[in-house]
N, C-alpha and C positions, 0 to 999 in steps of 0.2 A: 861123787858118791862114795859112801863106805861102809863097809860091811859089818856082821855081827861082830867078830872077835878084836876089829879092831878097835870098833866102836868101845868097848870095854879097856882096851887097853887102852884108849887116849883118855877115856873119862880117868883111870888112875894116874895117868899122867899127871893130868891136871889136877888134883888134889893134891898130887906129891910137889909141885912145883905152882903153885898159883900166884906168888907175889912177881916170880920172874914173867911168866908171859903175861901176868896184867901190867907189868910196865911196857912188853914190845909190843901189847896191844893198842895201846896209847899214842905211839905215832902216827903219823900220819906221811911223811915221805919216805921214797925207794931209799932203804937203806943204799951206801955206796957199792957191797959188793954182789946186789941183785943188776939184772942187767935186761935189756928185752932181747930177748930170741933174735929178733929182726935184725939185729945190728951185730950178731957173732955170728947168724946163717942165714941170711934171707932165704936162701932154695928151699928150708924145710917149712913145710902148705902148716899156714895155720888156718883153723877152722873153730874160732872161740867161742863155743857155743853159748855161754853166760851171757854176752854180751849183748847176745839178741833173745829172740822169743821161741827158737828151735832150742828147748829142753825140757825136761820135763814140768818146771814151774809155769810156764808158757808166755814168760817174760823176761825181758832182760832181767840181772841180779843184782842188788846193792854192791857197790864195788869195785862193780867192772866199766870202769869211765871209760873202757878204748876195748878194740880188740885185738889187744895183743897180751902174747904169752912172755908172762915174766920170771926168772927164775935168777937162784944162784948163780954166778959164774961158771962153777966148776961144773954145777949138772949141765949147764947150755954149751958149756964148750965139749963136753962129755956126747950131749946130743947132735954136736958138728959134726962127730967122727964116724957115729954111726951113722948119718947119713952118708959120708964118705964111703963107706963099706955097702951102702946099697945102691947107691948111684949105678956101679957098673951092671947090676943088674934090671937097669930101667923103672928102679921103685924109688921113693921118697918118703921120707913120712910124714905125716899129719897129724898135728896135735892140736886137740878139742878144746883141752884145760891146764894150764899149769899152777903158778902162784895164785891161792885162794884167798882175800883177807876174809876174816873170822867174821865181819858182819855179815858176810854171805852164808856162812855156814849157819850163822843166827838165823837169815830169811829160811835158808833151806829147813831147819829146825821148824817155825812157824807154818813153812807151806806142808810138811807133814802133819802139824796138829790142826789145819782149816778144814772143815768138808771135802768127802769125795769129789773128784772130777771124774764123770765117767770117758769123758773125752782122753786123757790123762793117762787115767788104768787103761783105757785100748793101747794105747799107744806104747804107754814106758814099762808098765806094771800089770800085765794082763792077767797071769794067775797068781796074784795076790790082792789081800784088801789096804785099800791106805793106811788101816790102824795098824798094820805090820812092820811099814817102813822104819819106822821111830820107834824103839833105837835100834833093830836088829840092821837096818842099811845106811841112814841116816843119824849120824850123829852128833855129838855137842864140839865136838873138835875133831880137825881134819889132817894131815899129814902135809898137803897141798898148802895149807897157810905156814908150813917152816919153809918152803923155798925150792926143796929140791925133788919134788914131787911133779908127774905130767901123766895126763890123761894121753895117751897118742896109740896111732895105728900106720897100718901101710899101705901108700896106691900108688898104682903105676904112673911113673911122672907124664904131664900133663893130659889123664883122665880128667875126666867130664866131673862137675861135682853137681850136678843134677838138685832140684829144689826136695824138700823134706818130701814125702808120699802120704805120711801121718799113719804108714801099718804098725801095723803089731810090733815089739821091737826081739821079737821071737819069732818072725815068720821066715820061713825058707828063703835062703838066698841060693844064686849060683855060683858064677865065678866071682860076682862084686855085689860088696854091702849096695842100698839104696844111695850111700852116696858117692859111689863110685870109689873108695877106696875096696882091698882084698875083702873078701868073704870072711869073715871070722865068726861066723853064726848068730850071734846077734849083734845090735847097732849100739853104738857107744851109749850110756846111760842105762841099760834094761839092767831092773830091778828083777832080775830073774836066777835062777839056779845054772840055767845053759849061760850065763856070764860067768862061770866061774872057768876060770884057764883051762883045766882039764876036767871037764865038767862031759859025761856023758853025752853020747848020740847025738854029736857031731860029725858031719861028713867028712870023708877022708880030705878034700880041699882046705875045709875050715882048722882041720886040724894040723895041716901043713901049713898054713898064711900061719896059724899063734906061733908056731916053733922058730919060722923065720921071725918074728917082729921076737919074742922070745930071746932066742940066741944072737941076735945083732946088737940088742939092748943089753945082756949079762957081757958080753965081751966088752963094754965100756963102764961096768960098774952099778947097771942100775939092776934091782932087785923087785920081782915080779909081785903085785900083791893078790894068792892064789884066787880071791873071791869075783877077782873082777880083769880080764884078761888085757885091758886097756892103761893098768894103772902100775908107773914104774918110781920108783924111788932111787936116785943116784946115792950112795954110799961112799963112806961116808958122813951122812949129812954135818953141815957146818953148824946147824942150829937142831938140834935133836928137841930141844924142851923147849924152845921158844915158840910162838903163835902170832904171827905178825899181821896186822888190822888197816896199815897203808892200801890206799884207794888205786886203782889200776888205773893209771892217766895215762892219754895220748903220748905215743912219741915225739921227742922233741922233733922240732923241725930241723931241716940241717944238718941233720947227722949223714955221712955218707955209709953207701952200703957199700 
């Protein structure tokens, strides 16, 4: 997901640069220096939500052949460390989404212009109407399709990851989200205003779980994007202008962790 003002600044991107990311969009394999997550940290919990039918599209997403989190090296080995840094305090992190190709961002584009779901709006989007998403959250280009971009949060290492509930994605939590990671007030994906990091009338826990995921993430370099509490950028980034369209395949087999 991505917000109003980014939305705006990727769409000039992309008019200022359109010959270069329509060639890296035209690939089709893991460039060399993207890598899977799994094979520089196994311990960090992936939970890819694209991959299946827990997101707001209520399907898996063009693109994502496997469920794993792909990224640059430097952000994935950047993400080894801070996991290191939270280990001793019995947390881990958990990331939802990392490496985006651009046909997903195209479905994501379509599933904003189809008919209402009211199933949907309860769930991802409850005080908003669909016509809103597109382009104020939703946009034509994403950050997550250059590589060093992750959707992630914090749960206490091996917590329960409990099946979806389908509430509100604004409803009152206590100590832990519905999926058992920390409380952060809302659940990854809410298309809402309380997703924004320091986004009003948040409880004093929720507002302590962001500063931790927060401050563990800027000591390794990634950069917080304010609209959406969930979403880091490592800096930085190796591919600033490019948009890469390579399909998210299974891990090789064989590979040792």
């Amino acid at each position: 997901m991505i917000g109003r003002r980014s939305a705006v600044l990727a769409s000039l991107a992309a008019c200022l640069v359109p010959a270069f990311t329509a060639d890296a969009q035209g690939a089709d394999s893991m460039p060399e220096d993207f890598v899977y997550l799994r094979d520089v940290d196994p311990s960090i919990e992936q939970d890819m939500r694209y991959s299946g039918p827990h997101n707001f599209t209520g399907a898996p997403v063009p693109g994502y052949g496997a469920a794993e989190c792909v990224l640059v090296r430097q952000a994935a080995e950047a993400l080894k460390k801070v996991q290191a840094a939270l280990k001793p305090k019995k947390l881990s992190l958990r990331v939802y989404d990392c490496y985006r190709p651009t046909q997903a961002v195209d479905s994501f584009v379509a599933w904003a212009k189809a008919p209402p779901d009211p199933a949907a709006k309860a769930t991802w989007y409850p005080r908003l109407d669909k016509a809103a998403l597109f382009p104020d959250y939703i946009a034509t280009r994403s950050g997550h399709s250059r590589g060093a971009t992750l959707d992630v949060t914090v749960t206490p290492i091996g917590a329960a990851d409990p099946p979806p509930d389908g509430k509100s994605c604004i409803a009152p939590q206590a100590a832990h989200a519905p999926d058992g990671s920390l409380a952060m007030g809302t659940t990854f994906d809410c298309f809402d205003i309380k997703a924004n990091t320091d986004a009003p009338g948040l409880t004093s826990i929720e507002i302590e779980n962001r500063a931790l995921l927060g401050a563990a993430m800027k000591a390794q370099g990634f950069a917080n994007y304010p609209f959406e509490w969930w979403h880091y950028t490592h800096q930085p980034e190796p591919y600033p202008d490019t948009y890469f369209d390579f399909p998210i395949r299974p891990r090789p087999s064989g590979v040792s962790e």
